[in-house]
C-alpha positions in Angstrom: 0.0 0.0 0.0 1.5 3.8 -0.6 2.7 5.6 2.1 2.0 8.9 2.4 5.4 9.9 2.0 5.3 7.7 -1.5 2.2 9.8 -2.7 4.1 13.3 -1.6 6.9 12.2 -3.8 5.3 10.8 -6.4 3.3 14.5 -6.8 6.3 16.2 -6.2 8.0 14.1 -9.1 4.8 14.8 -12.0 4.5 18.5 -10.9 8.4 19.1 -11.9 7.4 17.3 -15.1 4.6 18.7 -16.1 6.9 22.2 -15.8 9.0 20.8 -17.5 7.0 19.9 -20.6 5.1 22.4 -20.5 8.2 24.8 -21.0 9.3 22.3 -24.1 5.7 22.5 -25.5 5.8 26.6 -25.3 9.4 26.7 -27.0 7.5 24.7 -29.8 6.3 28.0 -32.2 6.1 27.1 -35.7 3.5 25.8 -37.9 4.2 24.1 -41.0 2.8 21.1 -43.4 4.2 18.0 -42.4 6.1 15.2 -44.7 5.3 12.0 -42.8 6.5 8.8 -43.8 5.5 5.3 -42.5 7.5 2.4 -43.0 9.2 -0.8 -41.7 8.2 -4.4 -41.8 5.0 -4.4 -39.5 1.5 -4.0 -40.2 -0.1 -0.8 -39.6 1.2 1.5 -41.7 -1.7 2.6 -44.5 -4.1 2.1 -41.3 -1.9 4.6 -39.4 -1.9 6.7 -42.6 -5.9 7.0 -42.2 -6.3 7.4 -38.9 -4.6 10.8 -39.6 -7.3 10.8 -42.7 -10.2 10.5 -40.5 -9.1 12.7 -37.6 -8.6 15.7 -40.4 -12.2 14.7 -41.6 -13.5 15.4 -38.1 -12.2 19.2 -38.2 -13.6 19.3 -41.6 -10.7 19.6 -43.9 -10.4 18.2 -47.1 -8.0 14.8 -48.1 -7.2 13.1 -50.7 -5.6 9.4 -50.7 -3.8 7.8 -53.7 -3.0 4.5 -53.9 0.2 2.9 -55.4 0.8 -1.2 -56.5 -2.9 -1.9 -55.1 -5.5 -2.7 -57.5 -9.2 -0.9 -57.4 -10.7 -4.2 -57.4 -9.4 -4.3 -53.4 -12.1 -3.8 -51.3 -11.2 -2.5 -47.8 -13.5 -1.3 -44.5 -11.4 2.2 -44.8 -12.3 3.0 -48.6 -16.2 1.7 -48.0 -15.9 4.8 -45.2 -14.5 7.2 -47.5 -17.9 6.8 -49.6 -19.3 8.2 -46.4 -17.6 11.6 -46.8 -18.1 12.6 -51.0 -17.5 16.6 -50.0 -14.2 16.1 -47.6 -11.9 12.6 -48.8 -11.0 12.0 -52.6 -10.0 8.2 -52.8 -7.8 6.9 -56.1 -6.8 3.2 -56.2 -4.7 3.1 -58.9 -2.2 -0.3 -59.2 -2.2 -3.2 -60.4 -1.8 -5.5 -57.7 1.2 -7.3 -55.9 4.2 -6.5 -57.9 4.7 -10.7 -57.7 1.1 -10.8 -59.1 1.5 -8.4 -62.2 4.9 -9.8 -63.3 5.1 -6.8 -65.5 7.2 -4.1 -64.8 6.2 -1.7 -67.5 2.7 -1.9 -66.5 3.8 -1.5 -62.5 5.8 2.0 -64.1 2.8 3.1 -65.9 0.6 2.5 -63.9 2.3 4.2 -60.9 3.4 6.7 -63.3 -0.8 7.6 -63.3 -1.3 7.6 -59.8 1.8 10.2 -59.7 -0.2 12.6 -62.1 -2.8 12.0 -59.7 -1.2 12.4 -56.4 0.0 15.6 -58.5 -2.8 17.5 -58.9 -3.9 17.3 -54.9 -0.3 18.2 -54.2 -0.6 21.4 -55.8 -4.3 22.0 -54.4 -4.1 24.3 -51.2 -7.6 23.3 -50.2 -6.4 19.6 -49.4 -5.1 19.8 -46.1 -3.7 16.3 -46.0 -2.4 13.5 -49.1 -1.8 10.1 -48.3 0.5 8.6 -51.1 0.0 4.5 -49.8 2.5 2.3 -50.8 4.6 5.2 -52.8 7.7 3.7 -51.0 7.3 0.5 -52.6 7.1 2.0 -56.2 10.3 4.2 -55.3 12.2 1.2 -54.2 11.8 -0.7 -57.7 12.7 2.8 -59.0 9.1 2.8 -60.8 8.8 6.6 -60.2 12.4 8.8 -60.1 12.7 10.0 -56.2 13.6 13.4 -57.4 10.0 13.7 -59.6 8.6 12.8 -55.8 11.0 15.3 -53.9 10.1 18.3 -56.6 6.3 17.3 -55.9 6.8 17.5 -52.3 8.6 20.5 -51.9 6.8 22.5 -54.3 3.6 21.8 -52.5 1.2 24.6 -50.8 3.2 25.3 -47.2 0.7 24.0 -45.0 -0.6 21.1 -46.6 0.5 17.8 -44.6 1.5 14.6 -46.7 1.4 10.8 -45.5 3.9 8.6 -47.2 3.1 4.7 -46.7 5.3 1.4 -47.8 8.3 -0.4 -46.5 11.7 0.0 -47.7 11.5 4.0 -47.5 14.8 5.1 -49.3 17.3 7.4 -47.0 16.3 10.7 -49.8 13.2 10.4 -48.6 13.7 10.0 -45.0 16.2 12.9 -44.9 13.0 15.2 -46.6 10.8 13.9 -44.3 9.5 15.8 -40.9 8.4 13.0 -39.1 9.8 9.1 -39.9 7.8 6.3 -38.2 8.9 2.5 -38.3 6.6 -0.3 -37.7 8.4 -3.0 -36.6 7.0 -6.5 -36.5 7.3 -8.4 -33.3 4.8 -11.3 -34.0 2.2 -11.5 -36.4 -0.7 -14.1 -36.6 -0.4 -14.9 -40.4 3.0 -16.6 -39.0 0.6 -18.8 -37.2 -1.3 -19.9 -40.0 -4.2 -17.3 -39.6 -5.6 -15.5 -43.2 -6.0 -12.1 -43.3 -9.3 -10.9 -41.8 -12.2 -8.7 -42.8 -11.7 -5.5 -40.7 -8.0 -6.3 -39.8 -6.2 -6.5 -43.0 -9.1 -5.2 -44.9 
């Protein structure tokens, strides 16, 4: 059971941290559009990518997600929701599939090479307040887009418009552009264990 003293010191201990972060949050001034990139070899990184979707939805902003390698005929939980909101979230599926699945590298380039012009156009719209590019790292790794055709896109962008960059394998260009780098790691996952991927987890 606590002491007293235990409680006194305890309080003691979160008052001088909460001065403490609350003089690091006041230093924090600027305000800025965000390059965010997702990456690593666990799961969660498109579902990450729409949290931040849904929570810009919810203060009424306009988004716009593009989607790299996978194919429209996908059907997923979070692109059924996005039919729910026609005036705020603009949703493009534009791949072909697994690269392993296509086997066809000049249609993986074109058709990346479309969702670009795409993903374009919102990047250049200051009335989108968030892009998600999903899976743009994986069609930078097989070099199916040039980095620097992504870096000009990026920084030429309206100055507070925030962009989510999904797929594993992020290249060190784009990690060095980037604001804010987040990597999934995996640690365990069930489809090790012989489960399939499930309606409202994977899709």
């Amino acid at each position: 059971m606590m002491t007293q003293n235990d409680a006194d010191v305890h309080k003691k201990k979160m008052q001088k941290r909460k001065e403490l972060q609350t003089e690091l949050v006041a230093s924090k001034t600027e305000t800025k559009g965000l390059v965010m990139v997702h990456t690593g070899s666990g799961k969660g990184k498109s579902t990450a990518a729409f949290g931040l979707v849904f929570r810009n939805l919810g203060y009424g902003r306009k988004c716009a997600v593009v989607q790299f390698i996978k194919a429209p005929e996908w059907q997923t939980g979070e692109r059924k929701m996005a039919d729910l909101f026609p005036e705020l979230l603009e949703w493009h599926t534009l791949g072909e599939g697994f690269t392993w699945d296509t086997q066809d590298k000049q249609k993986d380039i074109d058709s990346c090479a479309k969702a670009w012009d795409v993903a374009l156009q919102y990047l250049q719209d200051e009335d989108v307040a968030l892009v998600v590019l999903d899976e743009l790292n994986i069609a930078l790794r097989y070099d199916y887009i040039a980095m620097e055709t992504v870096l000009d896109g990026l920084r030429n962008r309206p100055s507070m418009q925030h962009v989510v960059i999904t797929g594993r394998n992020a290249k060190q260009e784009l990690i060095d552009a980037a604001d804010l780098v987040t990597e999934m790691k995996l640690i365990k996952h069930h489809f090790e264990a012989g489960v399939k991927a499930q309606k409202g987890v994977e899709f």
